[in-house]
C-alpha positions in Angstrom: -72.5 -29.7 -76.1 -70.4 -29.9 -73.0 -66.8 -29.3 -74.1 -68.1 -25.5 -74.8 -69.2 -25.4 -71.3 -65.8 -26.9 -69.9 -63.8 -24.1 -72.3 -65.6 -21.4 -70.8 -65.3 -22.3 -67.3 -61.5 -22.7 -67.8 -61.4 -19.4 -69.1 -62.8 -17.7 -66.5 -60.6 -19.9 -64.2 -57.2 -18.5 -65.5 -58.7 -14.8 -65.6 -59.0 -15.3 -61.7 -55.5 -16.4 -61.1 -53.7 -13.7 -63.2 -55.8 -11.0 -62.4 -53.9 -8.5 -59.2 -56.1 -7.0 -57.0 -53.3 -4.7 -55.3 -49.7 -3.5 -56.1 -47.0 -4.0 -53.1 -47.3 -0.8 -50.4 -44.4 0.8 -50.4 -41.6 2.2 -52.2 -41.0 1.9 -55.8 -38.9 2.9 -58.2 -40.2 3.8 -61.8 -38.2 4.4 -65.2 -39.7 5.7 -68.2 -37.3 5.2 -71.6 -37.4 8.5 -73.5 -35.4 9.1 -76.1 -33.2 6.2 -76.0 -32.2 7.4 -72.4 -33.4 6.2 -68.9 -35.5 8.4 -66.6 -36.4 7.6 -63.2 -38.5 8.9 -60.8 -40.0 7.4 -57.2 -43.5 6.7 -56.0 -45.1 5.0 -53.0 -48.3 2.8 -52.8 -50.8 2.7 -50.3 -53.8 1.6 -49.0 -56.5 4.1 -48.5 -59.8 4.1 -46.4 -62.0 2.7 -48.8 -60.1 -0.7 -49.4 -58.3 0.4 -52.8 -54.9 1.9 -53.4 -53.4 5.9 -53.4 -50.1 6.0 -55.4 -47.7 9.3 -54.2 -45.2 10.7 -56.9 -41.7 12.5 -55.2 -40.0 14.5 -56.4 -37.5 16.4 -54.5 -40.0 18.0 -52.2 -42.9 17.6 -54.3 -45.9 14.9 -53.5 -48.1 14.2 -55.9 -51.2 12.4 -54.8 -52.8 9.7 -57.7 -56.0 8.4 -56.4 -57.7 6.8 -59.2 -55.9 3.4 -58.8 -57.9 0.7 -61.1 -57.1 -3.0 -62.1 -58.1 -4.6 -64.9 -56.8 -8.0 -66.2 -53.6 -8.9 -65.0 -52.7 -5.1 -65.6 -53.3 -1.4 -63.3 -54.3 1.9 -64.8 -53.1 5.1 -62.5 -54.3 8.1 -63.7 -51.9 11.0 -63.5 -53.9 13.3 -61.6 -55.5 16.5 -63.1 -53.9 15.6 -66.3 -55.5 13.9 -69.4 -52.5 11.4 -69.2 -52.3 7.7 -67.6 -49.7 4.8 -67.1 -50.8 1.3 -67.4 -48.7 -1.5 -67.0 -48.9 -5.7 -66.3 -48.2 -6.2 -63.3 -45.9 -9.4 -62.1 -45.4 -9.3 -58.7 -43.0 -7.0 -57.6 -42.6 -5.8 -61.0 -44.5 -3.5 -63.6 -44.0 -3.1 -67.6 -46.3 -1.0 -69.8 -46.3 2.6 -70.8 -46.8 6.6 -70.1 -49.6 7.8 -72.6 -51.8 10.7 -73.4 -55.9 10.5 -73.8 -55.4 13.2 -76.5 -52.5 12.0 -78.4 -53.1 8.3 -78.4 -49.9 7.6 -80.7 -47.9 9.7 -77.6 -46.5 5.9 -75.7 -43.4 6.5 -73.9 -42.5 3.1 -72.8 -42.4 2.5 -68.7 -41.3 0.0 -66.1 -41.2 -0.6 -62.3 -39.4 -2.4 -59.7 -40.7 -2.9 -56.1 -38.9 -2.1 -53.1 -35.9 0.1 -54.6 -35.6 3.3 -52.7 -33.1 5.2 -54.8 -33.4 7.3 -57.8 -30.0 7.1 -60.3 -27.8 4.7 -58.4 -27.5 2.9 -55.1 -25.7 5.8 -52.9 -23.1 3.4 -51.8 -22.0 2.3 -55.7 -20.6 6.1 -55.9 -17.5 8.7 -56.5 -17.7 12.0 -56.2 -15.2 14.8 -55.4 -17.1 18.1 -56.8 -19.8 20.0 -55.6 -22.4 21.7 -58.5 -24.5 24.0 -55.3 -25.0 27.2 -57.2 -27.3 29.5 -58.8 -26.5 30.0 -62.4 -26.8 31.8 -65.6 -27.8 29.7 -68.3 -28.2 29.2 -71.9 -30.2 26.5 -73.7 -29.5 25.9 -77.2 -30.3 23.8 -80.4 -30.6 24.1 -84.2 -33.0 26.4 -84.1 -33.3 28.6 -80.6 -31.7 29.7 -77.8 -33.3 30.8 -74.6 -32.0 32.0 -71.1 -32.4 30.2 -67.8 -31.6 29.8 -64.4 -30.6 27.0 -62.6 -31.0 26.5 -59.1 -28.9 23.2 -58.1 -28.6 22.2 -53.9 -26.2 19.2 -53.4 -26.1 17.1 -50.0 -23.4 14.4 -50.3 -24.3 12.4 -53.4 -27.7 13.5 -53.8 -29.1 16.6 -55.4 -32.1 18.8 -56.1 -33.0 21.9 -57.7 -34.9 23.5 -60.9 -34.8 26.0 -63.7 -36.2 29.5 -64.0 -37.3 30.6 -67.3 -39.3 33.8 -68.8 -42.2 31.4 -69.3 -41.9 29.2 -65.9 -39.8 26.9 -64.2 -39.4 23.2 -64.4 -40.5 22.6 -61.2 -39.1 19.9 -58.7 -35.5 18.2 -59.7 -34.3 15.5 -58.2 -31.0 13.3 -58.6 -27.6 12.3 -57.8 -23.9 12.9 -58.4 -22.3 10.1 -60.1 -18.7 10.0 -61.1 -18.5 13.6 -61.2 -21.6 13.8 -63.4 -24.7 15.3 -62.0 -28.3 13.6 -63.3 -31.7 15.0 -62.4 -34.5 14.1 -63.6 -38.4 15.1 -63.1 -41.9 13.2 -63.7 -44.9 14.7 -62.6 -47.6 13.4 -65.0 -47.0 15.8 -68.0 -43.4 17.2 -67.6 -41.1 14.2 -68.0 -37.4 15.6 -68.0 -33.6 14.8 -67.7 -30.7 16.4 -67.3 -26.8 15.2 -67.8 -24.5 17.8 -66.2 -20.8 17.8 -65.9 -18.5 20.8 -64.4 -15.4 21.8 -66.7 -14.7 24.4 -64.0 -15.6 24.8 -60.6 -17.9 27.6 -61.8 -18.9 26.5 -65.3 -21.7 23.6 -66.3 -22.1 21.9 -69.8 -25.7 19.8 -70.0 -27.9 18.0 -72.0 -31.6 18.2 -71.4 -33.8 15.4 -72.8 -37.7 16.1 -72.8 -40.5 14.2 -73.3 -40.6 11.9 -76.6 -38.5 14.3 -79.0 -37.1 17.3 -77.2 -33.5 17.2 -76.9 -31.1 20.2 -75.9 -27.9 21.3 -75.2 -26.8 23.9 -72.6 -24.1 25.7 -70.7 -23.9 27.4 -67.5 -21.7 30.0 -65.6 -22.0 30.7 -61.6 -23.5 34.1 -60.9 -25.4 34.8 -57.9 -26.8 37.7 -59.9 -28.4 36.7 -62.6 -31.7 38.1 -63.6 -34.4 37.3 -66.6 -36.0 39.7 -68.1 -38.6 41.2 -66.0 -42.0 38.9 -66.1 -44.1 41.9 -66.0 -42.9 43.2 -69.2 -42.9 40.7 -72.0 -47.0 40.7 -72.7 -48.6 44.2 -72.6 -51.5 45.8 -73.5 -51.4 47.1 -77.6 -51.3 50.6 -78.2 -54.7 52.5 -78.0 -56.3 49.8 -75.2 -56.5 50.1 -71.5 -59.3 47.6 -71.2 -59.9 43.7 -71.8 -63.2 42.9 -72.8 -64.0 39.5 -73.5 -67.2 36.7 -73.6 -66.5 33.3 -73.2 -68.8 30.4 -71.6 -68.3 28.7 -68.3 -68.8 25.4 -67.9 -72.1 25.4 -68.2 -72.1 26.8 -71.6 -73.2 30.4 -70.4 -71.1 33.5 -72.0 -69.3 35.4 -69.2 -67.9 38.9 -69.8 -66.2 41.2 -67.6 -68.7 43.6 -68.0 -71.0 41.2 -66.0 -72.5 43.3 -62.4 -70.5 41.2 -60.4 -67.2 42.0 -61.2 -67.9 45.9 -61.8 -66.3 47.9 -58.9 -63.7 44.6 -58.2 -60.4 44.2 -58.6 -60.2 41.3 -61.0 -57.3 39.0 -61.5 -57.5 37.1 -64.7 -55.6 33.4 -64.6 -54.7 32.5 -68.3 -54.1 28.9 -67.9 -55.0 25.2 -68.9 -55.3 21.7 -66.6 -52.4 20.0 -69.0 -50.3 22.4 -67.6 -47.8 21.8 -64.4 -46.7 25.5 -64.0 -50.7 26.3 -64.2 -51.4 23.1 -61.5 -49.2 25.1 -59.2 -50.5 28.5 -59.3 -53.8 27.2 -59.2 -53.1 25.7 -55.7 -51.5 28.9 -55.0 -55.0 30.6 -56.1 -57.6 28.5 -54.9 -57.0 29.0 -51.1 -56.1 32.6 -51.6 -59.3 33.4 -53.5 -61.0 31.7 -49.9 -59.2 33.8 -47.7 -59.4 37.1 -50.0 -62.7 36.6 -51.6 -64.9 39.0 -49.1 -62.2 42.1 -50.0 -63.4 42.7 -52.9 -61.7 40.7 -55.5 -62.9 38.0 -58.1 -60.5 35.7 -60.1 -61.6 34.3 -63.3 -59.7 31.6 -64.5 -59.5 31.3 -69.0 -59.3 27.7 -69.6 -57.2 26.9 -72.8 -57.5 23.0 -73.7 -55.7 20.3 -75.3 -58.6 20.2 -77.9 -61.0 22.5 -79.5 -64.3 21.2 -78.4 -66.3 21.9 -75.4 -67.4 19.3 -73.9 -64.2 17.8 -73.4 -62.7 21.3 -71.8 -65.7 22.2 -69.7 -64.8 18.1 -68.2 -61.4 18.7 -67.7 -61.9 21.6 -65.7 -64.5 20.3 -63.9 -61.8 17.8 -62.6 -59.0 19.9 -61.5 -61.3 22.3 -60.0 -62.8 19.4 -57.6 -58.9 18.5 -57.4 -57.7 21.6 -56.4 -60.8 22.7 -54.0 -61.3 26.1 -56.7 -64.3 28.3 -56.0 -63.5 31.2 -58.6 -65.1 31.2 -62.0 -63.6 29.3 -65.1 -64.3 30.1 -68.8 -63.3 28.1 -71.8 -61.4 30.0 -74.0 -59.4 28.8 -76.3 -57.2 26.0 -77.1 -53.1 25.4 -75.9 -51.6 27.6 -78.5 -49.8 30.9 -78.1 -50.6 31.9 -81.1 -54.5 31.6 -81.0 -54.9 32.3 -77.5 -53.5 35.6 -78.6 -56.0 35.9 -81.0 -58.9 35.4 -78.4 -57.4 38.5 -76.4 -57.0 40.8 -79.4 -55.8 43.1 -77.4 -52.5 41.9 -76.2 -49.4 42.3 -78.0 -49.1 38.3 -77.8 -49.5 35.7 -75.4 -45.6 34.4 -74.4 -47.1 31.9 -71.7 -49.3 29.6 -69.6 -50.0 30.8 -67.0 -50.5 34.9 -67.4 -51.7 36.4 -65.0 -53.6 39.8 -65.6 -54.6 42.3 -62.9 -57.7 44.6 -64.0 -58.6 47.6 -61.5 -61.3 48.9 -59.9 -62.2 50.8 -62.7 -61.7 47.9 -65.5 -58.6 48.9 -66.6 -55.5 46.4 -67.1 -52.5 47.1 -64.3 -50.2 44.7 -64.5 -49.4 41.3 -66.7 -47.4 38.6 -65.3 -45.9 36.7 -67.7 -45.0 32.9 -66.2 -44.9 31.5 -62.7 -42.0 31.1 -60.3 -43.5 28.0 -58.3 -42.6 26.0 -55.0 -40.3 24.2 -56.7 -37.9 27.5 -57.0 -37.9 28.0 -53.0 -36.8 32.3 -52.6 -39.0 33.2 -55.6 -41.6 31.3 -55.2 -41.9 33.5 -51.8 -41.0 36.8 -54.1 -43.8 35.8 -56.2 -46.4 35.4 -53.7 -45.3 38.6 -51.9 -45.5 40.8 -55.3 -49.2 39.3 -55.6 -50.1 40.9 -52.7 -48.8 44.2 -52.6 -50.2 44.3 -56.6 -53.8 43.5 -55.0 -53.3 45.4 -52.0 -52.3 48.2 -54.0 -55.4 48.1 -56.1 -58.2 47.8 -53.5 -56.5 50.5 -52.1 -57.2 52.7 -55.3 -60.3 55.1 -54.9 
């Protein structure tokens, strides 16, 4: 009767040794293998105020806060902020091994790993030869077997080090980050749902040729050309109202389950901006946090913002939660519906009256009177620096211009 007694104590024993209860403060240097390729991105621990552990994303000049830190056998769970994503990995020291997964697509593992203490991104600055400079805005074209889509690229390079992003009709890929190596440029991007890299060499001093590897499966080739004026096509005319309508009526339930329509007393007499969006979304996570405190400051003018939640799944519960977290998150005091799930195609469908919907986010302005002014299609966020402020100042001379309206 006693050797069962001894075993169990033992057990427990070694659970107590291998068991971390913190991660190194400091700088770290992750790498997630997609595609056969290396991508690498930076984050810092640290401790927080209640005795347990904040980990900070960079990227280029983005910080992105993770503070749901939580141990469990020898291995840490960080969950990536607003989204329905997590990385867990043993920990060993100043060392982590695991993967990057997604709560709604359990078979999505992208394998990961971390080293403590390693400050740079691609390669140690000093390992390095460089004698061209890509700095340019530029007219792109992405293409594979079965697309081809335009872009813009926006690339800033200091020494051996570089930053910048991509504009596209249906929003940008955020904050870049990388280094010059050899003569070949490599950025790269993780921020919890967008995990991309890009390979970019120069033939000419005012052409690019790239590869673009994204997520699990996406692969792409591109080219470039240097023009300071290149334009996409204008956001505000790709999803329109369909012949015969001026109006968008709608009634879907808020996260209590009650049906919401815009027909509802207090939005009649408003102007109304509608936010078509979803919380797996990173272009969405950045105009929400251009939303929330605007809707604060703007609120008493006479304007409402509903917000049309489209999910990663088709069941309620789960969306109404979701939203529930990145509203906390974000500090969002507007209305949110559940409308629909993540697909163009049948979020159209919940909006009859659209010609289509092209992208999350789309933002629609309704009048005064309950007719539909303007549809933005996309969002030009921080990460784009000069638009992001043309954005910003086109939303307010669009509301401006409809409180104005008798």
């Amino acid at each position: 009767m006693q050797k069962p007694v001894y075993f169990v104590v033992f057990l427990v024993a070694i659970s107590c040794t291998t068991k971390p209860s913190a991660l190194k403060t400091g700088l770290w240097r992750g790498v997630l293998e997609i595609q056969g390729e290396q991508l690498p991105f930076n984050f810092e621990v640290k401790d927080d105020a209640t005795g347990g552990q904040d980990v900070v994303i960079y990227n280029a000049g983005e910080r992105l806060l993770l503070d749901e830190i939580f141990f469990t056998g020898d291995s840490v769970n960080m969950v990536l902020h607003v989204f329905d994503a997590y990385l867990r990995a043993a920990v060993k020291g100043d060392s982590l091994s695991g993967v990057f997964n997604l709560n709604y697509d359990p078979a999505y593992k992208v394998p990961f790993k971390a080293k403590f203490g390693q400050d740079f991104r691609f390669i140690v600055p000093a390992q390095n030869n460089i004698s061209k400079s890509f700095t340019g805005k530029y007219k792109v074209q992405f293409f594979n077997e079965k697309d081809t889509s335009r872009a813009i690229a926006l690339i800033q390079q200091t020494g051996t080090t570089a930053t910048g992003s991509f504009l596209t009709s249906t929003g940008d890929y955020r904050y870049l980050e990388g280094s010059v190596i050899n003569d070949t440029l490599y950025l790269s991007t993780f921020d919890g749902n967008h995990a991309y890299l890009f390979e970019i060499t120069q033939p000419t001093d005012s052409t690019l040729d790239g590869s673009h590897w994204s997520g699990k499966a996406r692969f792409r080739k591109w080219a470039g050309k240097k023009n300071e004026n290149a334009r996409l096509p204008d956001a505000e005319s790709l999803t329109y109202l369909k012949e015969g309508y001026d109006k968008i009526e709608f009634s879907f339930p808020d996260l209590d389950g009650n049906k919401v329509g815009l027909n509802d007393e207090r939005f009649k007499n408003k102007v109304v901006i509608l936010q078509l969006s979803g919380t797996w979304c990173p272009n969405c996570m950045d105009e929400t946090r251009f939303l929330a405190p605007w809707y604060d400051a703007n609120k008493n003018r006479g304007v409402e913002i509903i917000g049309l939640a489209y999910e990663r799944k088709d069941d309620f519960a789960y969306a109404s939660e979701r939203v529930k977290k990145m509203k906390e998150k974000f500090g969002v005091n507007y209305e949110y519906l559940i409308a629909g799930v993540n697909d163009n195609a049948k979020a159209a469908e919940t909006l009859p009256m659209l010609n289509k919907v092209v992208a999350f986010p789309t933002t629609i302005f309704i009048g005064k009177d309950g007719k539909v002014k303007h549809i933005h299609t996309g969002f030009d966020g921080p990460g784009t620096g000069i638009y992001y402020e043309q954005f910003k100042e086109r939303f307010n001379a669009i509301v401006n211009e409809l409180l104005n309206e008798k």
